[in-house]
VEXNU-420078 format. One line per field, with one value per residue: residue in three letters; x, y, z of N, C-alpha, C in turn. Coordinates in pm, whole numbers. Layout:
// VEXNU-420078
code (ALA;...)
n.east (X;...)
n.north (Y;...)
n.up (Z;...)
ca.east (X;...)
ca.north (Y;...)
ca.up (Z;...)
c.east (X;...)
c.north (Y;...)
c.up (Z;...)
This chain:
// VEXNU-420078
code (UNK;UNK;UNK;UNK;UNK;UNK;UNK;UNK;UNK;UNK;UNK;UNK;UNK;UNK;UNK;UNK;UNK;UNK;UNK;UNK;UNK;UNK;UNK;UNK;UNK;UNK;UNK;UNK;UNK;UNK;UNK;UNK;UNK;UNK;UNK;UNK;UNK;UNK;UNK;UNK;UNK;UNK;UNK;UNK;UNK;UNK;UNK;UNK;UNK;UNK;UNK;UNK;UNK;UNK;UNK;UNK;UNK;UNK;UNK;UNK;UNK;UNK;UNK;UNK;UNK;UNK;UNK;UNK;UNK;UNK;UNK;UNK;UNK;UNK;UNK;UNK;UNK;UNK;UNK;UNK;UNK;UNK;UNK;UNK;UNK;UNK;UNK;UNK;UNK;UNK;UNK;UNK;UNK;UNK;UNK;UNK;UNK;UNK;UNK;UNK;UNK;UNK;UNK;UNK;UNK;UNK;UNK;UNK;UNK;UNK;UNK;UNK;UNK;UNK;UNK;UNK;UNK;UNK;UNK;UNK;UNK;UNK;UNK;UNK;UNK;UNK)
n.east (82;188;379;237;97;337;438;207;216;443;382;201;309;524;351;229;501;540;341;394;681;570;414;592;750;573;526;828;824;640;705;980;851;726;966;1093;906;895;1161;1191;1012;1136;1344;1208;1106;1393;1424;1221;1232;1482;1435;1236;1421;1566;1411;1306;1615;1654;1408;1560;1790;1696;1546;1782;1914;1737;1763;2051;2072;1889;2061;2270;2166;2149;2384;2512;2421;2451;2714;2710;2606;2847;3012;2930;2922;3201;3256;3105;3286;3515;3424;3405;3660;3751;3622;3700;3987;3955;3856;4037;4209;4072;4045;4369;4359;4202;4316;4596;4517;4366;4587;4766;4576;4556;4812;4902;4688;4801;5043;4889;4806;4990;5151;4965;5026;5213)
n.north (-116;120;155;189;421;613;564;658;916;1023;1011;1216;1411;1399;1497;1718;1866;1828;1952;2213;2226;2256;2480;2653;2641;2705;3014;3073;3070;3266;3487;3500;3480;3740;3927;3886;3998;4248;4329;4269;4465;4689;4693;4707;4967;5094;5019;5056;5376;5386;5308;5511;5683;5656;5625;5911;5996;5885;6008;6269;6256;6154;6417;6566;6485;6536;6792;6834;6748;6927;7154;7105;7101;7367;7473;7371;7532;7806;7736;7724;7958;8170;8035;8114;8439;8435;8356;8524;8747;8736;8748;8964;9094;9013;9104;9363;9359;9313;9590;9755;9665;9712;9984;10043;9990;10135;10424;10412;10350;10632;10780;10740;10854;11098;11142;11090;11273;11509;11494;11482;11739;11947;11860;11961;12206;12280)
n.up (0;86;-93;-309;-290;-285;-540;-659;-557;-666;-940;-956;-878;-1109;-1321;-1237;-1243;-1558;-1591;-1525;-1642;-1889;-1869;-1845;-2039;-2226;-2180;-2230;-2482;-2543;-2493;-2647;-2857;-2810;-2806;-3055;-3220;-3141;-3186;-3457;-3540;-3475;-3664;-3855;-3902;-3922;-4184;-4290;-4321;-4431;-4701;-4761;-4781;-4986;-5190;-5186;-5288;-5531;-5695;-5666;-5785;-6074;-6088;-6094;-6310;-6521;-6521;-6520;-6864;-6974;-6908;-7046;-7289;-7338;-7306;-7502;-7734;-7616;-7649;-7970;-8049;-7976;-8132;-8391;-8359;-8292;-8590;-8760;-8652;-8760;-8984;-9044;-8997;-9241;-9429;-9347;-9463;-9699;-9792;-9752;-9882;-10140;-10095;-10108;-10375;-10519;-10452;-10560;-10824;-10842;-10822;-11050;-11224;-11184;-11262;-11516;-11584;-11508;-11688;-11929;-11935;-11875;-12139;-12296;-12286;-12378)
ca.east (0;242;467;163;115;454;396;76;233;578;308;132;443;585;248;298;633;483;237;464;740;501;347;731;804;465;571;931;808;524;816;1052;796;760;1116;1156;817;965;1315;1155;916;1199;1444;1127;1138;1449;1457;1109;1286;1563;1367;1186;1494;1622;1319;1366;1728;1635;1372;1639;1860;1579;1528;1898;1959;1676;1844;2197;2035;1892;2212;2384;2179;2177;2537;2572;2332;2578;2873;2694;2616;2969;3112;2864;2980;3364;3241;3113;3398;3619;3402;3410;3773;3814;3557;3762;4107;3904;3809;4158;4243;4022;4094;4458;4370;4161;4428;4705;4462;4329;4703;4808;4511;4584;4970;4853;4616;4867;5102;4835;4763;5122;5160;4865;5034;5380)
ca.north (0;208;136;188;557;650;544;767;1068;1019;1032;1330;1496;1412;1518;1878;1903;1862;2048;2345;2245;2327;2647;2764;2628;2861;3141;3082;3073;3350;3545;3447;3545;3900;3973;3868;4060;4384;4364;4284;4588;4788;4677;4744;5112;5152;4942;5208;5482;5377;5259;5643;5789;5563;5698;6059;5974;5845;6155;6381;6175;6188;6547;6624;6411;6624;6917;6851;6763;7097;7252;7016;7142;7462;7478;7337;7625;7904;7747;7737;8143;8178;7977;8177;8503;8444;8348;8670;8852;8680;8795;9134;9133;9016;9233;9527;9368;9292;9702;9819;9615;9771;10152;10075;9971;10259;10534;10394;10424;10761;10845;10739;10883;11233;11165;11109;11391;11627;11469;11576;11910;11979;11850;12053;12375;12294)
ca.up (0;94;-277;-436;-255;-313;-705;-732;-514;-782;-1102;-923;-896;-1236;-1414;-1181;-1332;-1680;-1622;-1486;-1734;-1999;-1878;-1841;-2206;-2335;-2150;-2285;-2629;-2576;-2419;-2695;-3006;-2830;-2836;-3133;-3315;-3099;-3285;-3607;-3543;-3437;-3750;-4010;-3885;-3992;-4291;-4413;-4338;-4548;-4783;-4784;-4797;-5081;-5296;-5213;-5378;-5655;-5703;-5669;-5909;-6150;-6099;-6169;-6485;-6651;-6510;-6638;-6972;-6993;-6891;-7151;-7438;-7325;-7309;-7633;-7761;-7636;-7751;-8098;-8038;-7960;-8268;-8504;-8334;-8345;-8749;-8789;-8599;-8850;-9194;-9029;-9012;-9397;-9545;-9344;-9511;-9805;-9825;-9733;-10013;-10229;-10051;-10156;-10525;-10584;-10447;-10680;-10978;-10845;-10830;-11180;-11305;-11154;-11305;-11641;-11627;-11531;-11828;-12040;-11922;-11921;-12312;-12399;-12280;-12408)
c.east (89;355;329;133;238;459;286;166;383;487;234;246;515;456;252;389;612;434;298;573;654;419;484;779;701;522;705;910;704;601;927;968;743;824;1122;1046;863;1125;1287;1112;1057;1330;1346;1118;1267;1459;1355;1169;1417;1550;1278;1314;1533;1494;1319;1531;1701;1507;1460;1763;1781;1591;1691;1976;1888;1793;1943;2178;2018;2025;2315;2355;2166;2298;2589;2499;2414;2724;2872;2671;2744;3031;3047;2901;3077;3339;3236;3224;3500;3575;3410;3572;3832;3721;3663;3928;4074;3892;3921;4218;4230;4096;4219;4470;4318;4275;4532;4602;4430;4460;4730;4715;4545;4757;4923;4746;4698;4986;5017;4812;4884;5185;5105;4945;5129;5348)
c.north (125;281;223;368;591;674;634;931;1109;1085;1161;1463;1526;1482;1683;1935;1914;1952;2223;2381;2288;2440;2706;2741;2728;2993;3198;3094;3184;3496;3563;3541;3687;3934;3958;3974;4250;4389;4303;4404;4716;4791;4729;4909;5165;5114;5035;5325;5498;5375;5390;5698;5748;5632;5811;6108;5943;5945;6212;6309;6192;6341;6569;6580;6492;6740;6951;6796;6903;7162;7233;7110;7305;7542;7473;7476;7778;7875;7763;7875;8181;8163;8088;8378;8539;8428;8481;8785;8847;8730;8927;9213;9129;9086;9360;9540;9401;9487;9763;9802;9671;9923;10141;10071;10096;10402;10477;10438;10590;10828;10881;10769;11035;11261;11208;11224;11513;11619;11529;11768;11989;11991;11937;12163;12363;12348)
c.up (0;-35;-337;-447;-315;-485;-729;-673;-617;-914;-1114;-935;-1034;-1329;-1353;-1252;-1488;-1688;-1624;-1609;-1902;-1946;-1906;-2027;-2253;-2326;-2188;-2477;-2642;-2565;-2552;-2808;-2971;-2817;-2985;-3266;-3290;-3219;-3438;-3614;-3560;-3596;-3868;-3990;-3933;-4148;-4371;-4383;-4442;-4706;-4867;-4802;-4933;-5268;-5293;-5269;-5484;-5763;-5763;-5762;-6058;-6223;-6174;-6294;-6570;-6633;-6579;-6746;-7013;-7025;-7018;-7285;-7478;-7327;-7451;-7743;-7747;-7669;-7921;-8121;-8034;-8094;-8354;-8465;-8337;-8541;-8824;-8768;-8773;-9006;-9194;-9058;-9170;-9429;-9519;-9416;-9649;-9869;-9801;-9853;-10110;-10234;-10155;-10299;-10577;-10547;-10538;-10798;-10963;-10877;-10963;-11262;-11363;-11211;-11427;-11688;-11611;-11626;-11927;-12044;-11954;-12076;-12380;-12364;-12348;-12588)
């Protein structure tokens, strides 16, 4: 009788210990999956903020590729004002050699015109 007590107050005991060892295992695992939903929670905060910042980069990437397009063909736009400006400088300078040119051709003839006219005037009086 007394075995047989001993054997039920052992099975009473071990089924306690179950019973306890599994509340402490829930609470270790209930314990366990809110640590672990906190430092997910807390890692997805930064991971969307990155994630927001990462798109306001790529925005502003965006934005400044048109930009320095613009600028590009805008650029290319006064260097073509420029070139066509120095072009002109340059037809301005040969028309003005071009007319010096001339200036000097016409004073020699005016010269040797005014020679030969005073050869004649001279002949006629002689």
């Amino acid at each position: 009788m007394l075995s047989r007590l001993l054997k039920e107050h052992q099975a009473k005991q071990n089924e306690r210990k179950e019973l306890v060892d599994g509340l402490r295992r829930r609470e270790a695992i209930a314990a366990a999956t809110c640590l672990t939903e906190a430092l997910v929670d807390h890692l997805n905060v930064g991971v969307a903020q990155a994630y927001i910042n990462q798109r306001k980069l790529d925005h502003e990437v965006k934005t400044l590729q048109v930009q320095a397009s613009q600028f590009s063909k805008q650029t290319a736009q006064w260097i073509s004002m420029v070139e066509g400006f120095n072009q002109a400088l340059k037809e301005i300078g040969d028309v003005e050699n071009w007319a010096r040119s001339i200036e000097m051709d016409m004073r020699t003839i005016a010269t040797a015109l005014e020679y030969v006219h005073k050869g004649q005037l001279q002949s006629a009086s002689s």
